[in-house]
C-alpha positions, 0 to 999 in steps of 0.5 A: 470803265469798260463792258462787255454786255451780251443781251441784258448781261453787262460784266464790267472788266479791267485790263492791266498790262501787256503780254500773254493774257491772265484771267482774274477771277476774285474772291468775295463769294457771291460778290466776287469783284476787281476791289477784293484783290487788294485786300488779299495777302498780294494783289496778283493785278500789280503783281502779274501785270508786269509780266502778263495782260492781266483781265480782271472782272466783277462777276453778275451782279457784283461790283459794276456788272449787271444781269437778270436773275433767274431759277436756272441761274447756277455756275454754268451761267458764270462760265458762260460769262467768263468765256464770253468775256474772253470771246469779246477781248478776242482771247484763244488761250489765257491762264486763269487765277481764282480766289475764294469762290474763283476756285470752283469758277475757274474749274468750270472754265477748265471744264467747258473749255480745256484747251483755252487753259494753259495753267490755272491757280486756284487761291483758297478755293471754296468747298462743302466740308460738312458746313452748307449753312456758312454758304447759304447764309452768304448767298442770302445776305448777298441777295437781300442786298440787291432782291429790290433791284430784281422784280423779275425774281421771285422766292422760289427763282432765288431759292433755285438759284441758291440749290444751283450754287450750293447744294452740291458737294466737294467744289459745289461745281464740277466734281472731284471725278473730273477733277481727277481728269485735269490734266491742266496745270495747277497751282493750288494755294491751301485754303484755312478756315470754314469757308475755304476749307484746308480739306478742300485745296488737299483734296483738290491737289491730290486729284488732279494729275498735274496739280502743285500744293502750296500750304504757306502762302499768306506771310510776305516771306512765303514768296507766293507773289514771285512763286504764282508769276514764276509758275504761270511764266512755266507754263506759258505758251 
């Protein structure tokens, strides 16, 4: 298994084939994680491999990746992972692939870093359409889950890092102003319940100047597979 560890942070990472690098960012909200790819409507890690160096990784503290909980904690923290794994693998420009909670992670890259993104797919992305509940409730059962193995974090850290994370509105992290600067391509496959709000990937697609909708994907003779490999072959360097 492999690592990449900056101070107390350990973020655990898979490396799959060969070619222009891809980064995966996986669904599972708070427990976003490689595992969770194989139970999506395709695994874009046995797909994208044969065309592209495919980097896939379990967030903080989800899957084998490790790291310190604190009141500042919020979706900067994740960026600075995510880029910081790409900085150890020695990787200038990648494209990005994000499902579920990788939507608003894959944002924040494009934010903090837009000339590292040659395109990025954004599969069902999170969103607040009226319902912060489903969201706090998610968070909070996947902190109970691993409070004990954090004396360093007490109620109120955990109860800040939840505000960081979910109070904000449209994507939870960067904004549909910015948004409306991406000019970045993007692929935008249509989210379809509470969580990852159909209002949302519209949205999204209708700001973004350079933004492609997909609204059926999930059924294997929708082609996503092939139409996601030929889209980020396009925009490949």
């Amino acid at each position: 298994m492999a690592y990449f560890t900056r101070g107390d942070v350990s973020i655990h990472y898979e490396i799959h084939g060969d070619g222009f690098p891809v980064l995966l960012i996986a669904p599972g909200g708070m427990r976003s994680a490689i595992e969770f790819w194989a139970d999506g409507p395709f695994n874009p890690i046995e797909t994208l491999s044969e065309h592209f160096r495919v980097i896939a990784m379990d967030q903080r503290n989800a899957g084998s990746s490790t790291a310190p909980v604190s009141a500042s904690d919020g979706w900067h923290t994740y960026t600075a992972d995510q880029i910081g794994l790409l900085d150890h693998l020695g990787v200038e420009r990648a494209h990005l692939m994000g499902a579920c909670i990788g939507g608003p992670y894959v944002l924040g890259i494009i934010q903090s870093a837009p000339g590292r993104v040659a395109s990025a797919v954004l599969q069902q992305s999170i969103g607040y359409d009226g319902d912060r509940e489903i969201f706090y409730a998610m968070f909070q059962g996947w902190a109970d889950a691993i409070a004990d193995q954090h004396p360093e974090a007490d109620e109120a850290a955990w109860r800040s890092f939840r505000s960081n994370m979910y109070d904000g509105d449209f994507d939870f992290n960067v904004g549909q102003d910015f948004v409306r600067t991406v000019s970045t391509p993007l692929l935008v496959l249509m989210g379809d319940d509470a969580y990852h709000p159909q209002a949302i990937s519209r949205a999204i697609a209708a700001a973004a100047p350079n933004a492609q909708l997909v609204e059926n994907w999930k059924s294997p003779e929708d082609g996503a597979a092939a139409r996601v490999t030929g889209f980020l072959q396009a925009h490949t360097p």
